[in-house]
Structure formats: C-alpha cells, structure tokens
VOGU-3710 file (C-alpha; in Angstrom, 3 decimals, decimal comma):
1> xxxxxxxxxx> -15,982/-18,331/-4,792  -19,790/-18,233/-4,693  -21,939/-20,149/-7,259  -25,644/-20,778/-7,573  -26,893/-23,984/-8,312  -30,053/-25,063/-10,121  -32,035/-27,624/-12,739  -33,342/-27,260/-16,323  -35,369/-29,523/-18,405  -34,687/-30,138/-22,031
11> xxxxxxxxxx> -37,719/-28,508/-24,160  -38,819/-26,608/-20,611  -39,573/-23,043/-20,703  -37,758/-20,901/-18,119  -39,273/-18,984/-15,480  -38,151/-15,572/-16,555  -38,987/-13,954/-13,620  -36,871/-16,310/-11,628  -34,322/-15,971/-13,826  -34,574/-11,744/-13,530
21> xxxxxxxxxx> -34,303/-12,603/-10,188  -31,657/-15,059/-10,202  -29,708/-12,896/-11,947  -30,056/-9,951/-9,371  -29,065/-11,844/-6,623  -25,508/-12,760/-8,244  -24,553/-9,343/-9,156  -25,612/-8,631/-5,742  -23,982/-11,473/-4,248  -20,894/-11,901/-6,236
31> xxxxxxxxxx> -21,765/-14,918/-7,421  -18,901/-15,845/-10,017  -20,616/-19,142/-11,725  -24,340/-20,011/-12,587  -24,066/-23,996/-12,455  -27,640/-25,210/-14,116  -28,228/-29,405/-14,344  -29,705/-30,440/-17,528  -32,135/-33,375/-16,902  -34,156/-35,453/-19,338
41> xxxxxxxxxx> -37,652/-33,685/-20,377  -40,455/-36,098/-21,797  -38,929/-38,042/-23,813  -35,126/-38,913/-25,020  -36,157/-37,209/-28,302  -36,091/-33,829/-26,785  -32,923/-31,944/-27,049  -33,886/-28,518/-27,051  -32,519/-26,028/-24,353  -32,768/-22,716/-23,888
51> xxxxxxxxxx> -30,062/-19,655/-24,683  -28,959/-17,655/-22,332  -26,705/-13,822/-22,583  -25,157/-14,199/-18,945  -21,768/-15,954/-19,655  -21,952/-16,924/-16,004  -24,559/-19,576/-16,588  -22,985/-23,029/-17,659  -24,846/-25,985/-18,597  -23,579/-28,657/-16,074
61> xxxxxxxxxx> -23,037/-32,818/-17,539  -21,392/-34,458/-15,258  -19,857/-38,585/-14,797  -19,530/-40,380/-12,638  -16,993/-38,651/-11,267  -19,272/-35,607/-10,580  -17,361/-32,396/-9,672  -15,716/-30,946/-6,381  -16,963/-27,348/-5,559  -14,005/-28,059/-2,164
71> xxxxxxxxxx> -12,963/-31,168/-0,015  -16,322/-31,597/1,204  -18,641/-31,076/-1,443  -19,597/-32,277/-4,593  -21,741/-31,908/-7,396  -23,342/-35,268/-8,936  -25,727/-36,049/-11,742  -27,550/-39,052/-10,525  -28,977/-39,388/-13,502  -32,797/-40,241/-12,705
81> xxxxxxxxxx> -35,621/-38,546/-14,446  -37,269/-35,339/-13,256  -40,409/-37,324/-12,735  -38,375/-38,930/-9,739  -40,786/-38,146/-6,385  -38,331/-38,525/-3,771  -34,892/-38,195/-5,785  -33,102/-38,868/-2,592  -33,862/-42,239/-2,546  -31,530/-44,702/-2,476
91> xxxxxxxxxx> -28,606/-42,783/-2,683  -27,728/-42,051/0,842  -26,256/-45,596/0,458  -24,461/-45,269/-2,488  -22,756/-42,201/-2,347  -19,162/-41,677/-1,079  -19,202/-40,290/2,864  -16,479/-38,456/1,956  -18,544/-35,469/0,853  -21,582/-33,409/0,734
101> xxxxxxxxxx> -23,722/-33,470/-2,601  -25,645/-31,177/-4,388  -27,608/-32,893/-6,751  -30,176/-32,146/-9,534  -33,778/-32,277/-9,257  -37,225/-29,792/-9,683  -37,798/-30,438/-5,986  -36,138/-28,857/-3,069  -35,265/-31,603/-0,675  -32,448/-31,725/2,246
111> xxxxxxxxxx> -31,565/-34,604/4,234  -28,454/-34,557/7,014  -26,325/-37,704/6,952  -25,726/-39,991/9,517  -21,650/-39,965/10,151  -18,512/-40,884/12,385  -16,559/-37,878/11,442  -16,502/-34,215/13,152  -17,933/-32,782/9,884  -21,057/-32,706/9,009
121> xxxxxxxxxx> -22,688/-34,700/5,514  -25,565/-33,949/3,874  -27,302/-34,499/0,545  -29,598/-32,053/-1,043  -31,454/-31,163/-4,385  -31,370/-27,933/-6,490  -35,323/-26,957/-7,723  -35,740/-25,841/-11,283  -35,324/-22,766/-13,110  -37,590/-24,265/-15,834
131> xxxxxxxxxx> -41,365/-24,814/-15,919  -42,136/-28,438/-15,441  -42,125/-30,935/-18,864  -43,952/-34,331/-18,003  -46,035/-36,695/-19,355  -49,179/-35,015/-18,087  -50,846/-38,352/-19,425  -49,350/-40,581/-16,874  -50,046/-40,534/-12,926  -46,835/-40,297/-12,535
141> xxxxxxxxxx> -46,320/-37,059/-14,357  -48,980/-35,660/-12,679  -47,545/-35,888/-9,541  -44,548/-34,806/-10,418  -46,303/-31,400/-11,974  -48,144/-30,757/-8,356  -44,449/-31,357/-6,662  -42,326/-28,904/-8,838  -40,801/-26,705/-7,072  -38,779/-23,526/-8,259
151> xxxxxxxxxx> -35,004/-22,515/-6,696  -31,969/-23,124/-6,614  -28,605/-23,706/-3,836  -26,802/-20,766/-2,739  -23,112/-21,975/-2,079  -20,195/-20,264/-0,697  -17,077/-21,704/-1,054  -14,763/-20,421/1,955  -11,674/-22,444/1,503  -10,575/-25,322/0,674
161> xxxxxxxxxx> -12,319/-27,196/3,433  -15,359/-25,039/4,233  -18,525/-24,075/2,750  -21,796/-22,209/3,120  -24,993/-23,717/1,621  -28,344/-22,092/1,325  -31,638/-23,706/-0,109  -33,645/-20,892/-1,966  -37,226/-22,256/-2,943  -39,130/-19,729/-5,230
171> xxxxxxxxxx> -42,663/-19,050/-5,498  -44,309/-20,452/-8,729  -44,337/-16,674/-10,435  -40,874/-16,619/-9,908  -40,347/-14,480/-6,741  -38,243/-15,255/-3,659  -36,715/-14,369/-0,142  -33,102/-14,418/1,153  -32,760/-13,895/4,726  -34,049/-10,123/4,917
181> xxxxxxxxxx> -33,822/-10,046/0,762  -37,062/-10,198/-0,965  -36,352/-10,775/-5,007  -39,523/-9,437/-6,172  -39,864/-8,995/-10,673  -36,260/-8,328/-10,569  -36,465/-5,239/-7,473  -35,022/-5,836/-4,624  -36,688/-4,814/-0,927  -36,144/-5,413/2,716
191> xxxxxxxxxx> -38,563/-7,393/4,066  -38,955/-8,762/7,564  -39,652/-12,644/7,644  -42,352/-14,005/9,664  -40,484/-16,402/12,165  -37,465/-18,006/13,320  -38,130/-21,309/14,335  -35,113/-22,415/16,427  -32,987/-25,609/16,546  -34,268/-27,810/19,818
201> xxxxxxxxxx> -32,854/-25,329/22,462  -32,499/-28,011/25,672  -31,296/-25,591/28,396  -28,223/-26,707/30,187  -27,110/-28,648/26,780  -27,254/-25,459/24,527  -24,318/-25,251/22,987  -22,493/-21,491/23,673  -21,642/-21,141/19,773  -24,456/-21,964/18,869
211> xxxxxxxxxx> -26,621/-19,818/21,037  -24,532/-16,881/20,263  -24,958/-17,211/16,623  -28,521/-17,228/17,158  -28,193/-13,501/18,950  -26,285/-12,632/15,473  -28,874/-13,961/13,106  -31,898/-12,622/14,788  -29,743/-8,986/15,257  -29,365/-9,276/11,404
221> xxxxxxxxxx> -33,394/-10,578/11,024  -35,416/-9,180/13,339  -37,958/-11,733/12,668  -41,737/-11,141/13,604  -41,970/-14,628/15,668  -39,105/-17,155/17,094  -40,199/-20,267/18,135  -39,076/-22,325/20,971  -38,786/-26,491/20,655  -37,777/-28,717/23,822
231> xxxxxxxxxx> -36,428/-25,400/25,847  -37,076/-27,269/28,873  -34,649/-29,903/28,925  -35,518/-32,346/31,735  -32,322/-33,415/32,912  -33,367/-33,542/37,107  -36,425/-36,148/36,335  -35,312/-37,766/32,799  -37,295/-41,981/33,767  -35,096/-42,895/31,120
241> xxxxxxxxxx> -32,284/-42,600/33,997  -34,264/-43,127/36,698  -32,842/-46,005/37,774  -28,881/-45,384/36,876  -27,461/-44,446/39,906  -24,020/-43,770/38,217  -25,873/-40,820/36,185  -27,880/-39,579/38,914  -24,497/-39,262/40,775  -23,134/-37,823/37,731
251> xxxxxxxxxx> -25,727/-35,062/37,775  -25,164/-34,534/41,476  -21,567/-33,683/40,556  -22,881/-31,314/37,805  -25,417/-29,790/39,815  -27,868/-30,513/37,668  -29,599/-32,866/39,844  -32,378/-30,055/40,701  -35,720/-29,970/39,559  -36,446/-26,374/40,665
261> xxxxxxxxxx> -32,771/-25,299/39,446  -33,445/-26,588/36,293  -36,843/-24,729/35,982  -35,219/-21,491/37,080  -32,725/-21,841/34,506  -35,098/-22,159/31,774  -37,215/-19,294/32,977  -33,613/-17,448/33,209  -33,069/-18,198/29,780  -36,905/-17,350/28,305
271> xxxxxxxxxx> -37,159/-14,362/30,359  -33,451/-13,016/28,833  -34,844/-13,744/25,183  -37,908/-11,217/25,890  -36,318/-8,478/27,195  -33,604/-8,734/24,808  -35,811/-8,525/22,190  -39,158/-6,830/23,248  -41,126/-6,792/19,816  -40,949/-10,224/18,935
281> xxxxxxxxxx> -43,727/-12,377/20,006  -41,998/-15,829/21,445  -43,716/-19,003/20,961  -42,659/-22,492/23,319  -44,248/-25,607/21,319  -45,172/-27,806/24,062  -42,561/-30,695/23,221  -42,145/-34,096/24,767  -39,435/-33,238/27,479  -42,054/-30,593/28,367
291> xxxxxxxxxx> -44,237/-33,384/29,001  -41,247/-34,989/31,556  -42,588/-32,722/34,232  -46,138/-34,468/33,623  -44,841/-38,276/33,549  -43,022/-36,663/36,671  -45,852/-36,038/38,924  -48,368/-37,878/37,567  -46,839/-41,331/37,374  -44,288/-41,444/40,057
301> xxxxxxxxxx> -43,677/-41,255/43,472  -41,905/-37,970/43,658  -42,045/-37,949/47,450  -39,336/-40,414/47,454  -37,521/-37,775/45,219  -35,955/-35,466/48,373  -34,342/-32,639/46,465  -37,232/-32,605/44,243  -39,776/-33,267/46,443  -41,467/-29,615/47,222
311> xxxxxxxxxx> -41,034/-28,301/43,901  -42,910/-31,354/42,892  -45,874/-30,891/45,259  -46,174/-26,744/43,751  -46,585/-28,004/40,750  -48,831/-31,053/41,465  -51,015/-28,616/42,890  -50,622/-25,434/40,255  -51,174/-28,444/37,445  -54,592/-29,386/39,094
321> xxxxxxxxxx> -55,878/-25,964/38,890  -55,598/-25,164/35,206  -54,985/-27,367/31,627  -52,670/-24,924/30,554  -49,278/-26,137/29,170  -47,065/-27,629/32,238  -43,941/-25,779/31,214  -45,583/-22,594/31,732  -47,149/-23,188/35,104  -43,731/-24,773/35,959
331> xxxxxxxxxx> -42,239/-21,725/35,133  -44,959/-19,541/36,810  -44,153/-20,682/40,138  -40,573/-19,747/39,640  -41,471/-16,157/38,066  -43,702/-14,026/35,979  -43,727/-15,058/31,722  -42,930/-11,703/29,892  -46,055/-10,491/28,067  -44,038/-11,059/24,576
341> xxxxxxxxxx> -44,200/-14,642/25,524  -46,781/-17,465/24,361  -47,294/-21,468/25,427  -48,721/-23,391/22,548  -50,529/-26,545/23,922  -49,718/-29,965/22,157  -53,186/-29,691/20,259  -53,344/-25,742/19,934  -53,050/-25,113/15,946  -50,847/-21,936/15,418
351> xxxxxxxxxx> -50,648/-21,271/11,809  -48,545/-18,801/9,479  -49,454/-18,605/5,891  -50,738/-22,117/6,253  -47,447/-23,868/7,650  -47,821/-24,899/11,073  -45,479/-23,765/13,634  -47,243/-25,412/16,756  -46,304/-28,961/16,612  -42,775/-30,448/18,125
361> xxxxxxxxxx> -42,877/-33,521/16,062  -42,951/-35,971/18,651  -46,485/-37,036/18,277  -47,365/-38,925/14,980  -50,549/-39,425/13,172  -53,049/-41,166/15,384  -50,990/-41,224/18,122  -48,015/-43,108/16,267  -44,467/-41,807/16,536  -44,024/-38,586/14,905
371> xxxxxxxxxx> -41,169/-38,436/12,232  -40,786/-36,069/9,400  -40,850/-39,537/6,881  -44,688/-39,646/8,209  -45,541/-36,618/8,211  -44,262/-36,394/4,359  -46,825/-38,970/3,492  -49,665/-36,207/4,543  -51,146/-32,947/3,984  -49,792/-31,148/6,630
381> xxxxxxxxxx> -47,355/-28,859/5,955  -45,279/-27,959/9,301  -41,987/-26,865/10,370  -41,169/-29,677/13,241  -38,248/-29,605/15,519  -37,550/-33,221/18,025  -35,124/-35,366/15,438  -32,471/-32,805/15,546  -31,454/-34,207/12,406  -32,747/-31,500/10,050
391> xxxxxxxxxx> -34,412/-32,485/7,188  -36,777/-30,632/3,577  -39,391/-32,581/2,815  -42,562/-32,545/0,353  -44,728/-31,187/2,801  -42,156/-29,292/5,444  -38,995/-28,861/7,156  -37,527/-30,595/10,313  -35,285/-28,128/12,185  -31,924/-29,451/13,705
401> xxxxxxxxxx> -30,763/-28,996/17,274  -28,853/-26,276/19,097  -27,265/-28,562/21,699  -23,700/-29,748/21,703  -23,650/-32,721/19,122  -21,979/-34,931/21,128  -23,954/-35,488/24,496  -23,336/-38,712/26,845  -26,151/-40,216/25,266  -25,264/-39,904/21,701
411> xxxxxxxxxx> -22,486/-42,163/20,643  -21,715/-43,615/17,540  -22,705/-42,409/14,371  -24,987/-39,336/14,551  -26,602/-37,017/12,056  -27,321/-34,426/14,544  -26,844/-30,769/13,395  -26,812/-27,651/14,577  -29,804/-25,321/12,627  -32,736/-23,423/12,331
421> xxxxxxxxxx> -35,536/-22,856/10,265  -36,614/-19,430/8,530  -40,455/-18,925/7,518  -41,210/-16,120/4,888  -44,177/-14,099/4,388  -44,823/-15,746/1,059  -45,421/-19,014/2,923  -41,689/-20,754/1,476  -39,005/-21,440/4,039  -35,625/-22,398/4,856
431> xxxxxx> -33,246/-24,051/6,901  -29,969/-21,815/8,025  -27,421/-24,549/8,782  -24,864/-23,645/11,378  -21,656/-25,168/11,471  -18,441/-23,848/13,720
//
C-alpha cells in the first residue's frame, strides 16, 4: 500500500499548486491514502481547515498511541507547535526503538537512529502542504516563516515488515522532483537531476549490494554529476593502527596490507565508473582518509614501512612537485585519471544551484570538527558525506555510507546507513535510503 504523508495548519491556505501536483503523483503512483497532520495555527482559537474533493486525503489526529503504517513504522503526533525550529528535538529519547516515525512538521528534517538491532531506525518530518500561519509579530514566528518548507513523505509499504520512504521537499510555488519525475503546475516531464552524491564509498569495505544498487539507480538516473566521498579508504597506512600488531597481521592475512595495492584498487574502481558511464562528469571530494596518504609521508618514517616503502618514496616525490589533491597524484603514478574525472581540493568551492558539493564534512568551521549539527548553525548549505549516519538538516543533507555496516571497528550501537544523496536542478534534494 503506498501513502503520502504531509502537514496542514489550521486557518493556512494550501499551496494549490502543490496540491495539483500532489495529486498527480498518486494517480501516477498508486498511492491509495493521502495522510495530512493537522497542527495548531496561531492561536488555539483557530479551527478552520480547508475542504478537499479527493476522498483519498484524510485529516490525521492521532494519541498517544500514534498509528502503525507496518512493524517498523509509525506515525506520531508529537504534538508541538509548527513554530517548533528543530521538531526533532528531544524525541530521539523518548520514542519507542521499536519503530521508525514519521512525524508532523512544516520542515523537512531526517535523522538515522543510533541502534543494536539489524534494522535500521530513523525519525523524520513531513513539510507542509499549507502556506505558513505564525505570529509574524514574534521572533520566533519569524523564523519559523524563513524555515517553512513545502513536501511531503513518500512511503511504500512492502509487507508487513518492510518499507520504502522518500522525503519530497517542494519548491515554494509548489513544484517538485522525484527521481527522474519533475511535477511541474500539475504536468509531468522527464528531467535529468544534476548529481548523485554517493554514500562514503571506502574501497575494499564497499559493500557488494550496495555498490550494485548504485549501478541500478544511476542506470535508472543518468545523473549529470556523481560525487565521490572517502573512495580511498586507507586501510595499508591507517596511524590509528599503527601500532596494533594483531591488525597489521590481520591485514597481512587479508592482503590488504599494501599501500600500492590499495591505490591500484581504487584507481581500478574510479577508472571502471568512467568508462562505464562516459558522460557523467565524476567528482572525488578530497576527504580525510584522502589526507592518510599525507599524514603518511609527511609525518612518519615510511622507510621503516618495507612493503610500503617505494610506493611511499613515488609519491613523496610526485607530492613535492605539485599542490594538487594527493589522491590524484597517488593514483597518477599507478595510471592515467579518465578525462570524465575531477579532484576537488579540500578548499576548492564546487557549487550547484548554490549547494555545495565540494566539502567531505570532516573539517568544521575554523578548523573545528566538522559535523552536520555545526554546520546547521550556518549559512552554508552543503551536501556532506564523513558521519555515515545520514542526516536533513536546515541548511543541508549528510549522506550515509556505502560500506558494510558492521566493520571491525564499529561495535555496539551504530546508526550507520547505507544511502545517497540526489541534487535537483531546482536546487532541493534528497536522500535515497538503501536498505537490503
């Protein structure tokens, strides 16, 4: 069964181009249910809502309770005001880890939840149908008016157990994309999006479903761009293990102890990606296990290093000679980079309809720690990969991995999830979760 999700204000006006729109996409989607919240508007005085001729929208009041769309997900009515700024706060404490919840709010926001189980959790929030109704006289209304956001969730129910979600944000005149779908004053055209930014990639850790999903999903999009984050993965020369003999001998078993291996596999990998798909332009982010190869030569004594040791001296050398990014002259001494192929450098702004696509994520503000919580807090709006733990914010989109979830390193409860991020040619994006 296959529902669309969304918020309404009482006393808002609709966005009837998003509702044209809305509409078209169920009939063309078989969508069987149009689920909309109904959330305070200015005051508890307003009551008024709007009328609608499609028998497949229902207003949605929920308890505590909240309602089960399957097993694993649920819709909830926390109950705060539409004024909320973050409406996520808080409640990825209080809700039951049993599910997944959709829940309503005139903001788009996703956040995946730490867990101990095999399946993944994740809380996320609707965007409105309706024009925005706040107390324009109070900051806090205010900000709330610059941070509505039109759309709604796109969910799939499967079976009992599994699901498909799909975060749909809308322009503010009511337009919107879906995968190669562009929902434009109720016509529908094909329209190619601009890039596919791709879960952090980590050659040698990839995980085979994963990767071969990808192949499907940029068959079906033929994006413009697709955008590499951590492709190198840095096993041979990680200093975090530099001193565990037990995983250096474990990599020795694994044949993965190889600096120049490792590089060739990457290129391998790059070099397969171009040819397979000539017309797309590839972009590598320089990311920070990129910058491993650096720390590598720069700060230790790789001459003690004896498999590694030659490789190491090439690319001392090759590094001296130019300020391009590492990775690449890595990779240049292994093979030529297909002309379809471009390094961004750590401070090289690549923008696309004013969302950044250049920067990993591992570098904060000022040189802090980058996280998509401080990046939220600026202007900058950038689609980030490094936390594998994807994420919507107010200002962006953290991309999830596309490594196996469980790696030696990762024990315990992890939020880690396989996805990618999909930038449109009106500037809006989305994440496409993958889950096997």
């Amino acid at each position: 069964m296959n529902y669309i999700i969304s918020t309404i204000q009482y006393n808002a006006l609709v966005n009837k181009v998003l509702l044209k729109n809305m509409l078209e996409f169920a009939n063309r989607h078989d969508v069987e249910v149009i689920y909309l919240y109904v959330m305070p508007g200015q005051n508890v005085e307003e009551t008024l809502l709007p009328t609608f001729d499609d028998d497949r929208i229902q207003f949605l009041y929920l308890g505590k309770e909240g309602m089960k769309l399957n097993s694993n997900l649920k819709l909830h009515d926390t109950a705060i005001l539409a004024s909320q700024i973050n409406p996520l706060t808080g409640f990825q404490t209080k809700l039951s880890n049993s599910h997944s919840y959709l829940l309503p709010s005139p903001k788009i926001r996703y956040l995946s939840l730490p867990n101990t189980s095999t399946h993944p959790r994740f809380l996320a929030t609707t965007g409105a149908l309706t024009h925005g109704n706040y107390k324009l006289h109070t900051a806090q209304g205010r900000k709330a008016q610059l941070e509505h956001q039109y759309g709604f969730a796109y969910v799939k129910v499967k079976n009992s157990r599994i699901f498909y979600y799909h975060p749909v944000m809308a322009q503010k005149n009511g337009n919107f994309n879906y995968m190669r779908e562009q929902y434009y004053f109720g016509e529908v055209y094909d329209q190619q999006p601009e890039a596919l930014i791709l879960g952090d990639w980590h050659v040698g850790d990839t995980c085979p479903k994963t990767r071969e999903r990808t192949f499907i999903i940029m068959d079906a999009l033929k994006p413009k761009r697709v955008v590499f984050h951590d492709l190198f993965n840095g096993k041979s020369i990680n200093r975090h293990e530099a001193e565990n003999h037990l995983s250096k001998a474990m990599l020795y078993q694994q044949n993965q102890h190889c600096l120049e291996q490792e590089v060739k596999d990457c290129h391998k990998e790059l070099v397969y990606f171009a040819k397979k798909y000539p017309n797309i332009l590839f972009l590598v982010a320089e990311s920070n296990h990129d910058l491993f190869l650096a720390k590598y030569i720069g700060m230790e004594n790789f001459l003690e290093d004896g498999q590694n040791s030659v490789f190491a001296c090439k690319l001392f050398v090759a590094t001296m000679n130019n300020k391009q990014p590492i990775l690449k002259t890595a990779m240049e001494i292994i093979g030529d980079i297909p002309k379809n192929v471009r390094f961004l450098a750590e401070d090289e702004e690549y923008r696309v309809h004013g969302v950044g696509l250049d920067y990993h994520g591992h570098r904060g503000v000022n040189g802090a720690r980058g996280s998509g919580a401080s990046f939220d807090r600026y202007n900058l709006k950038l689609i980030t990969g490094h936390e594998h733990t994807p994420k919507i914010y107010a200002n962006g989109m953290v991309v999830g991995t596309s490594t196996k979830l469980k790696l030696p390193y990762t024990v315990g409860a992890g939020s880690w999830l396989n996805a990618h991020g999909l930038l449109y040619p009106s500037g809006k994006y989305t994440l496409l979760t993958i889950i096997h």
